[in-house]
N, C-alpha and C positions, 0 to 999 in steps of 0.2 A: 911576665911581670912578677917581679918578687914579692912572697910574704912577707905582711908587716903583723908585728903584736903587739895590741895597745891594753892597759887595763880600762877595764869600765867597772861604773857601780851602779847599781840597778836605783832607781829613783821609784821613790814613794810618792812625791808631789805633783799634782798635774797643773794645768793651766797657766796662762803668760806669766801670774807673780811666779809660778816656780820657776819659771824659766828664766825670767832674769833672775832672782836669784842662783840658778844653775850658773849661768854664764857670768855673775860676781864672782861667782868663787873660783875661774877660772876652767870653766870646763862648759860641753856644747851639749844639749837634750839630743838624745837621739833616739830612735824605733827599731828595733831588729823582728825582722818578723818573716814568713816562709814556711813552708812546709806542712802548711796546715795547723803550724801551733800558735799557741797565744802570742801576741807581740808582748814584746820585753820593752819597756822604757828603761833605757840607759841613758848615763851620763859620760861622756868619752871625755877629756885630756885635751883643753883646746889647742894648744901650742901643737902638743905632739902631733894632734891629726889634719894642725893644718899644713905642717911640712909633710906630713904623707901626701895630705892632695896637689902641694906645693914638685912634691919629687917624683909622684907616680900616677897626678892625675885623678879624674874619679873614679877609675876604676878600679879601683886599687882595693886589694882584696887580705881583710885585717883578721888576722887572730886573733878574738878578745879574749882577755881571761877574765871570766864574771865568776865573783863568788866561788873560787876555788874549780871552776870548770872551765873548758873552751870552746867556742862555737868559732864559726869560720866565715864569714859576711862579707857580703861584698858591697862595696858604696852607689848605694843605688840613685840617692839624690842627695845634693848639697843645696842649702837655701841660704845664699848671702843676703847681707842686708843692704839695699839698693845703696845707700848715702854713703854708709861708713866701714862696708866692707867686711865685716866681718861675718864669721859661719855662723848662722842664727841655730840652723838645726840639722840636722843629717837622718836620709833614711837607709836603713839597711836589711840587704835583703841574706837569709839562712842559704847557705849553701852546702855541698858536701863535696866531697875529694870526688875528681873522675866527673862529677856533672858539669853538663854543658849550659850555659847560659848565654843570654842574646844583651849584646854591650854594642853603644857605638866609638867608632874608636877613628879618629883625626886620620884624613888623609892627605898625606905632606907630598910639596911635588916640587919634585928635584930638576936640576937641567936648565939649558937654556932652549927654547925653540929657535927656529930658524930666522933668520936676518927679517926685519920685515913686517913681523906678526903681531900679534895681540891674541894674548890667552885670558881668557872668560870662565873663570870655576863655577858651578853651577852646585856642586855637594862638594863640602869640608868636610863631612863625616857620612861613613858608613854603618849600616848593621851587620855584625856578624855575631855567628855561632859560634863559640870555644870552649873548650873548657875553662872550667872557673879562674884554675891556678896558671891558665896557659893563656890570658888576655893579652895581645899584644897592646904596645904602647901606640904604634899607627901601621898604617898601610903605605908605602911609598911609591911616587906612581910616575918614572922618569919621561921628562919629556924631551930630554938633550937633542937637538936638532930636528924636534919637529915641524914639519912645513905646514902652511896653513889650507883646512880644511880636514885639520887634522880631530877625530870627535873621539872618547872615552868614554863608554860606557861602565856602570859597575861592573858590568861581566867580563868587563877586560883588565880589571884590577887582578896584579899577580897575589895573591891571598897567604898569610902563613901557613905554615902545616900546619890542620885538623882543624883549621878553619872553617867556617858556610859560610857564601853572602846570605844574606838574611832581607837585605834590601833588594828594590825592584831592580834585577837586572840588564832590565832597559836604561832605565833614571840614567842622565846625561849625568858625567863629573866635569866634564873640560871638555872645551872645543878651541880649535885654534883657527883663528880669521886673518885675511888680509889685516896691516895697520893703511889709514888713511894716507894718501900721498899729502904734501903740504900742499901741492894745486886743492884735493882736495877740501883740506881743511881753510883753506881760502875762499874757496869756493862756496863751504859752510858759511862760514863767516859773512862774507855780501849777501847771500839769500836772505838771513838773519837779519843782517843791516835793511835790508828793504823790506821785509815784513814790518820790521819797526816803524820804519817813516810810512807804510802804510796804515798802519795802526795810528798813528799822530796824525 
């Protein structure tokens, strides 16, 4: 995942009026904190960082330039606002070149299985360990011709290099079942129909 750099400026004001005021003036409150130091209330650049989350996701790992310095953060929480969509706040966490950190990160499934089947995802995201600056975008996990009774566990997810799962390597991702014959689903269907006139 590529470095992005945003400017920030450090906010003096606390509570909701400042924040909507923050966000009139076209910019999103945000927290940087990690490492044991003080958290920094920032003000980040709304547009710009919502095409970063727009093109790289939340994981996306920003280089602010605050006050003539730089710190290197990685987007740890986005908080939309339920109705109208927009980023109310962002948290961020301190990071340093070379450290690893624990991100989940979308697991996309390619393929088609086998004539017949019905596939069941049970996790869309995993945990892993990677380095900061080395966060893959996902995990892809082909199922092209698999026949049913076919089950994925995390620990059979192929992982990028310098990855960890991080997640329980049991946790089911995808199973692949029989699809219903039309007999059966016919069959459905009348049971159903006679539960009902029995219920009436």
């Amino acid at each position: 995942m590529s470095e992005v750099r945003l400017a920030a400026e450090q906010r003096t004001e606390f509570g909701k009026g400042a924040a909507r005021r923050t966000r009139r003036a076209g910019k999103i409150p945000a927290v940087l904190y990690g490492h044991g130091s003080d958290p920094k209330h920032l003000a980040l650049p709304a547009l710009e960082f919502a095409r970063v989350v727009r093109e790289h996701g939340h994981n996306a790992v920003l280089t602010l330039d605050i006050d003539n310095a730089s710190e290197l953060a990685l987007t740890k929480t986005v908080t939309t606002h339920p109705i109208k969509n927009y980023i109310e706040h962002v948290d961020l966490l301190l990071v340093q070149r070379g450290e690893k950190v624990t991100v989940e990160v979308p697991v996309v499934v390619t393929g088609e299985p086998a004539s017949g089947t019905l596939v069941q995802q049970d996790l869309t995201t995993v945990q892993l360990e990677v380095e900061a600056l080395n966060i893959p975008d996902q995990v892809e996990l082909s199922i092209e011709g698999a026949e049913a009774g076919t089950q994925v566990h995390a620990s059979d997810l192929t992982l990028p290099q310098g990855a960890t799962l991080a997640t329980d390597p049991e946790a089911m991702v995808l199973a692949i079942g029989a699809a219903p014959t039309a007999e059966q689903m016919e069959g459905g269907d009348a049971t159903e129909a006679g539960e009902a006139g029995e219920e009436d």
